[in-house]
C-alpha positions as CSV (number, residue, x, y, z in Angstrom):
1,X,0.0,0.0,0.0
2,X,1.3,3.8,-0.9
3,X,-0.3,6.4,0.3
4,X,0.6,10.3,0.1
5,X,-1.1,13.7,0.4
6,X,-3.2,14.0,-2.2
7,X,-0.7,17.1,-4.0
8,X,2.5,15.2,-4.0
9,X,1.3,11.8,-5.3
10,X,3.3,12.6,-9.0
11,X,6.7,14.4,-7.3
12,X,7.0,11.0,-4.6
13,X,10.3,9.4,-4.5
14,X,9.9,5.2,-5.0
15,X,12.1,4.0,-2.2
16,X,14.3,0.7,-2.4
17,X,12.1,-0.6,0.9
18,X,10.0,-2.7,1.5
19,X,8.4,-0.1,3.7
20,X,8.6,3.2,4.2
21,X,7.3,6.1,6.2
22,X,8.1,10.0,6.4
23,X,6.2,11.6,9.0
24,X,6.2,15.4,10.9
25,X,7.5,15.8,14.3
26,X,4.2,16.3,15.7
27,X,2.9,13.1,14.2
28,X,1.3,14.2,10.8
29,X,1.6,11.2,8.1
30,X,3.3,12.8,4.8
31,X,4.6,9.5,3.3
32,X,3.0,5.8,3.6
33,X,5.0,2.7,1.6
34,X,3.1,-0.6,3.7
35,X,3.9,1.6,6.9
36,X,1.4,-1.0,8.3
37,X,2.8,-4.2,7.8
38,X,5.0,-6.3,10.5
39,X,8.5,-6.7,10.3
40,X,12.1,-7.3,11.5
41,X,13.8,-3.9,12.5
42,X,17.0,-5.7,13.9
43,X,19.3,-3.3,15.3
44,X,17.0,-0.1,15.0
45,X,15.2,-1.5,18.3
46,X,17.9,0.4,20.3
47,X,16.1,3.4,19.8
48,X,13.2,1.8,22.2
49,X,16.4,0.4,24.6
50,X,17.8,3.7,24.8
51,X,14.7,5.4,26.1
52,X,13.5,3.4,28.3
53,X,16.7,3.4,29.6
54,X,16.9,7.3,29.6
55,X,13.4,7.1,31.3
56,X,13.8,5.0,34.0
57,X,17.7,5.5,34.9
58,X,20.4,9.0,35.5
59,X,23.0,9.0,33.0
60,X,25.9,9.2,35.3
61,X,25.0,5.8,36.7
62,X,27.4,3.4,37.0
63,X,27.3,0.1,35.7
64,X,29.4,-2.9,36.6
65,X,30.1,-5.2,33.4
66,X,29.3,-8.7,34.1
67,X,30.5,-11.7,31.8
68,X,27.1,-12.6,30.8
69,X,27.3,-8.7,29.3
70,X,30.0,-9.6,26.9
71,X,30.8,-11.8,23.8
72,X,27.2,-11.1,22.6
73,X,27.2,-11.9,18.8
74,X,26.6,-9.4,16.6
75,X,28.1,-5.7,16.9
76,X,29.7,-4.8,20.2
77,X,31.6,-2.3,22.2
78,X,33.2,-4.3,23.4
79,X,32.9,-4.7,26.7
80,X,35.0,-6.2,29.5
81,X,33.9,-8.4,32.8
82,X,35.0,-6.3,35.6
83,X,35.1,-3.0,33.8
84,X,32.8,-0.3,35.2
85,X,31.1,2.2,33.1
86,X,28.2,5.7,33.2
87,X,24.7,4.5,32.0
88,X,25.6,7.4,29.7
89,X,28.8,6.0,28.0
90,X,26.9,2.6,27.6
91,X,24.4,4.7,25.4
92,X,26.7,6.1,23.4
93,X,28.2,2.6,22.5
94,X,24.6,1.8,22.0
95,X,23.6,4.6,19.5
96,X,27.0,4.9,17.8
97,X,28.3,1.3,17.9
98,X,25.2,-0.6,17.9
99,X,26.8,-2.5,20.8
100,X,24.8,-5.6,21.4
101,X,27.0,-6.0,24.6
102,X,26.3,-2.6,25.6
103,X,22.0,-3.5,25.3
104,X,22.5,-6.1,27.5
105,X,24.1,-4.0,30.0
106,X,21.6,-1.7,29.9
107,X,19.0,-3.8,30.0
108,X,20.2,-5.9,33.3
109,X,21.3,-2.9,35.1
110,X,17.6,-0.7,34.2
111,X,15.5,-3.8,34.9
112,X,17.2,-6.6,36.4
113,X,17.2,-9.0,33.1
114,X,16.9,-9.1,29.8
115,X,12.9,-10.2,30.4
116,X,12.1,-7.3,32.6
117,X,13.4,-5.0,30.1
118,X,11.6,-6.1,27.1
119,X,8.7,-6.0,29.4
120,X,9.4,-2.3,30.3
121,X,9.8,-1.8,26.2
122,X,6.5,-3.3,25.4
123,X,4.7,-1.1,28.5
124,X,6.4,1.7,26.3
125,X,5.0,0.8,23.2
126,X,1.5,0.4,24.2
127,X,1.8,4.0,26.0
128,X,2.9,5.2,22.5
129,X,0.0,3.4,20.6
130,X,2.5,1.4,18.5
131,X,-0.3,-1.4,18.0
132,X,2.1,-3.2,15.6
133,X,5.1,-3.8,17.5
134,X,6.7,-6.7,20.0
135,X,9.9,-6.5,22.1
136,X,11.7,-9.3,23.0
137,X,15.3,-8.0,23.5
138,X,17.2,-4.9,23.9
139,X,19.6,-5.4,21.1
140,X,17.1,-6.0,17.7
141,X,18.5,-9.7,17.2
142,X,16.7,-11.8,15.5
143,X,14.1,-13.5,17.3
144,X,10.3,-14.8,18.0
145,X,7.8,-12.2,19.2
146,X,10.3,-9.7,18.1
147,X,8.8,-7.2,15.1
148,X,7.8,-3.7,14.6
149,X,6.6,-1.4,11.5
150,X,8.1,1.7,9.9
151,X,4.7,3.5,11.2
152,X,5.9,2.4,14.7
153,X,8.7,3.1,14.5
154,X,8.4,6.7,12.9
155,X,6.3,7.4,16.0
156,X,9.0,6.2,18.7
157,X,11.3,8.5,17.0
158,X,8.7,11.3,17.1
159,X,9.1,10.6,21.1
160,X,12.6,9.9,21.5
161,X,13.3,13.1,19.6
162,X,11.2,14.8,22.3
163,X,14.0,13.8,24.8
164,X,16.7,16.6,25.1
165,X,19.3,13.8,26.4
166,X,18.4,11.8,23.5
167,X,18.8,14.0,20.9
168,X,22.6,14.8,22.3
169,X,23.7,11.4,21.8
170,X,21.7,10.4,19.1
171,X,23.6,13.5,17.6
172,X,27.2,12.3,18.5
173,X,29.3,11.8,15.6
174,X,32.2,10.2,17.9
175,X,33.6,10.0,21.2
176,X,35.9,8.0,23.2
177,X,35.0,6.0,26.3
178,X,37.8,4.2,27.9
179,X,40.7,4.6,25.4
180,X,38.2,3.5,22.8
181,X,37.2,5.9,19.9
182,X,33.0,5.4,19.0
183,X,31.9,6.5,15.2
184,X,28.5,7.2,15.0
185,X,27.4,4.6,11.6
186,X,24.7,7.0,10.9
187,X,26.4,8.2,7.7
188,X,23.1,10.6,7.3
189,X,24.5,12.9,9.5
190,X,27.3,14.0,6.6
191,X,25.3,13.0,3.7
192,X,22.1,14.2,4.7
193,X,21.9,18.5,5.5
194,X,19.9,19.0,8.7
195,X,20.0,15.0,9.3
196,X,20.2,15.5,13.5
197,X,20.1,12.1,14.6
198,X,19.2,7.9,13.4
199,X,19.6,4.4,14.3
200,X,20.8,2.2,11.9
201,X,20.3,-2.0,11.4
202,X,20.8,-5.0,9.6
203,X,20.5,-8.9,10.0
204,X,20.6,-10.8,6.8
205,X,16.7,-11.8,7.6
206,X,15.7,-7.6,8.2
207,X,18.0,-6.6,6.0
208,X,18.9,-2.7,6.1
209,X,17.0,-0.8,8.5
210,X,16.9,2.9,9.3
211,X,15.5,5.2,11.3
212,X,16.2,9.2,11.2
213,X,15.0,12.3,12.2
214,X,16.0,15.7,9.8
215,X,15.7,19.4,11.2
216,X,15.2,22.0,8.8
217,X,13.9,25.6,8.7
218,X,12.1,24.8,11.6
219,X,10.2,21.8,10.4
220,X,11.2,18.2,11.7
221,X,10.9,15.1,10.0
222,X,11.1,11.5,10.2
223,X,11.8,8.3,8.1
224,X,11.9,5.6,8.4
225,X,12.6,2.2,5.6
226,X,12.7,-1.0,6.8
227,X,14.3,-3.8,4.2
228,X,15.8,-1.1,1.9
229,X,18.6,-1.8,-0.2
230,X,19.8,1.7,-0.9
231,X,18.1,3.0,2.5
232,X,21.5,6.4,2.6
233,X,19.8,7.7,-1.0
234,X,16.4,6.7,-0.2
235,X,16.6,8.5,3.1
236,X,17.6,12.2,1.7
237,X,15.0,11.4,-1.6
238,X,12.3,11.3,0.8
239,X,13.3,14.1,3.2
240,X,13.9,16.1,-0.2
241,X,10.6,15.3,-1.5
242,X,9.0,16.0,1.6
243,X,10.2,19.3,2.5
244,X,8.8,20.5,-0.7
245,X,5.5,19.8,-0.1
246,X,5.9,23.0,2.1
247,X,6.3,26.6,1.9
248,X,9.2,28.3,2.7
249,X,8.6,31.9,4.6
250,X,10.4,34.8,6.0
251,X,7.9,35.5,8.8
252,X,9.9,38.3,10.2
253,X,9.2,40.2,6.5
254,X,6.9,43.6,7.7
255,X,7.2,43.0,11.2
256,X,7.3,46.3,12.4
257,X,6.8,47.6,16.3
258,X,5.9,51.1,17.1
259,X,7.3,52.2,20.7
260,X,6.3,55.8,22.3
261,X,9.3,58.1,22.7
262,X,9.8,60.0,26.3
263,X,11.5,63.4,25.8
264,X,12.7,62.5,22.5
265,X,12.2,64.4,19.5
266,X,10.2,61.9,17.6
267,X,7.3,60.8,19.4
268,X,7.3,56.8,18.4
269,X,10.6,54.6,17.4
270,X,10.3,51.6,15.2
271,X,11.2,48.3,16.0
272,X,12.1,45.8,13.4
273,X,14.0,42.1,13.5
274,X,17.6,42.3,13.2
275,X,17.6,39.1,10.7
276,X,15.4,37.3,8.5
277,X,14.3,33.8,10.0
278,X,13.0,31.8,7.2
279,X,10.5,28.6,8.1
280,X,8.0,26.2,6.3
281,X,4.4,27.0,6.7
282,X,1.7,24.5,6.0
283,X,-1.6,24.1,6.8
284,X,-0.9,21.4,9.3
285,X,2.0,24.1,11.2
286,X,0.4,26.7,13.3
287,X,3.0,29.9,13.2
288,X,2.5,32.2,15.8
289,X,5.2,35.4,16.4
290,X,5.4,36.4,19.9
291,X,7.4,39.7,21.0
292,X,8.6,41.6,23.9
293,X,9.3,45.3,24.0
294,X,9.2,48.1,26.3
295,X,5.6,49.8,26.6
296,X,8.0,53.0,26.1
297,X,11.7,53.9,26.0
298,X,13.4,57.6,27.0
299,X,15.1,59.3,24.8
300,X,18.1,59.6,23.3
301,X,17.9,56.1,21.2
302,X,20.7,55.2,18.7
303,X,19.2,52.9,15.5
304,X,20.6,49.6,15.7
305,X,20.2,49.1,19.3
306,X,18.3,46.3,20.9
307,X,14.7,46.7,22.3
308,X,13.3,43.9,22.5
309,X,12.9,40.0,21.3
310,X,10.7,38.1,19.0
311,X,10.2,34.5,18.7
312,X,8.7,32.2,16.6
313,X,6.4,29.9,18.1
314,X,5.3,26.6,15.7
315,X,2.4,24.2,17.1
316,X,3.0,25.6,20.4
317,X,7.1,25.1,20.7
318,X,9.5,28.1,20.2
319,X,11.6,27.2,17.3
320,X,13.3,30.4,16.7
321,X,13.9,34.1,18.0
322,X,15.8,37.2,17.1
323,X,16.5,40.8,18.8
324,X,14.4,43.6,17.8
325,X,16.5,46.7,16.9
326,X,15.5,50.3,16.2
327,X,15.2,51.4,13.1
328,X,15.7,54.9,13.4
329,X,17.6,57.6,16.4
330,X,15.6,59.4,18.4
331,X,17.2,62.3,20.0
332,X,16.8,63.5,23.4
333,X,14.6,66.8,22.9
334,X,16.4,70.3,23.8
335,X,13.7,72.7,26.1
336,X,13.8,76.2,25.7
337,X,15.1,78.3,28.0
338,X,13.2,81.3,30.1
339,X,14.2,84.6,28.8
340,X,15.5,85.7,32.3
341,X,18.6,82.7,32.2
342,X,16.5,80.6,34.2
């Protein structure tokens, strides 16, 4: 099934996956390729691993590695028994490395096993109405009762993108933890302008999986392709696509501000943004401007000063903001004096 808004059906990209989903930050549904149907996400399941963990544990933890942490097959960290490491460096080799060693660690130390966890991740995944989705591991390995769909999983990144802490290290293009230099695989985040975070994945039954999120002007957007042989190029077709099925917008164009003058000798001062800040409108993105000024200033004022701020608010969330400067001087008004010298 392919579904799109009605006015982009003949622009739309045909992705390499078997399923694929671009959706808005705030939920909207721009881009439907069997969004619906169940399957294998392998490694992109640490996205739901790394919030739960972030929910339900401080990231300057500590975690003691056990041996039952390490040697876990698939991509690692590599972890040793007996090291000790921050819940926060244990994401990081979770997001950047895809450890599988590092899941497990997690997992034990949040919940107590590797069942409580995926317990914890399902409770999660009902609270986020992803009706089409099973967790039964922290790492995305293959395995029974273990599935999700790119509409699912285009919501969870909705959510995890919500997360200040997660949107850091989901951001990370490399650290080192230990002596031990992490590269973020996410290649998106060279290849891809305003790509801010993903998750990638592959088992040889999932095949590629991604999962990003892409910031621009403003708007943020999702995609996700599960099973996608050429998932990099189908990634930035999609956000491309996407993003022109908006408007682009200087809403500071015309904003002008009157202020009354005290002992100056103009009697109102302009106030105008000191930049433009360009942003995509769309019916479904609710742009309000909201600005702070003085209800008067004293004279003398010197143009270019700053008076005031103005932000841009979008469904709700400031995205944006500038300083208001005057546009104009307004001198400090000379009185005459008496005749007598007084």
């Amino acid at each position: 099934m392919l579904a799109l808004l009605p006015s982009a059906a003949a622009a739309a990209p045909g992705p390499s996956a078997s399923s694929a989903v671009v959706m808005t930050g705030d939920g909207q549904l721009l881009y439907d390729k069997n969004g619906q149907a169940r399957a294998l996400i392998a490694s992109t399941t640490k996205l739901m691993t790394a919030i739960v963990v972030l929910e339900n544990a401080k990231l300057n933890e500590l975690v003691d590695i056990k041996p039952e942490y390490c040697n876990i097959e698939g991509s690692s960290m590599y972890l040793k028994a007996g090291e000790r490491y921050t819940v926060k460096e244990l994401l990081l080799g979770l997001l950047l490395e895809s450890g599988n060693d590092a899941a497990c660690a997690l997992a034990c130390h949040t919940a107590g096993s590797m069942e409580g966890f995926a317990g914890l991740m399902n409770r999660k995944a009902a609270q986020l109405g992803m009706t089409g989705s099973s967790f039964a591991n922290p790492h995305g390995l293959d395995a029974q009762g273990h599935y999700s769909t790119a509409m699912d999983m285009a919501k969870l990144m909705c959510y995890c993108m919500e997360n200040q802490s997660f949107r850091q290290l989901c951001a990370t293009k490399s650290c080192s933890i230990h002596g031990q230099t992490l590269v973020n695989h996410n290649r998106l985040l060279e290849l891809c302008p305003g790509c801010v975070g993903g998750k990638t994945g592959y088992t040889l039954s999932a095949g590629r999986c991604l999962v990003s999120c892409c910031e621009r002007k403003g708007l943020r957007l999702v995609c996700v392709t599960l099973s996608a042989p050429d998932d990099w190029n189908d990634h930035m077709a999609l956000y491309d696509w996407a993003y022109s099925r908006f408007t682009l917008k200087d809403v500071m164009e015309g904003q002008c501000f009157s202020v009354p003058v005290i002992s100056g000798t103009v009697e109102t001062v302009q106030l105008v943004p000191e930049k433009s800040i360009e942003v995509y409108t769309g019916s479904c993105r609710q742009i309000v401007l909201q600005a702070e000024m003085p209800r008067f200033v004293f004279a003398p004022v010197n143009k270019g000063e700053t008076g005031g701020q103005i932000w841009v608010i979008i469904n709700e969330k400031i995205i944006d903001g500038c300083s208001l400067i005057y546009a104009e001087d307004a001198e400090l008004a000379v009185t005459a004096r008496n005749t007598d010298g007084r």
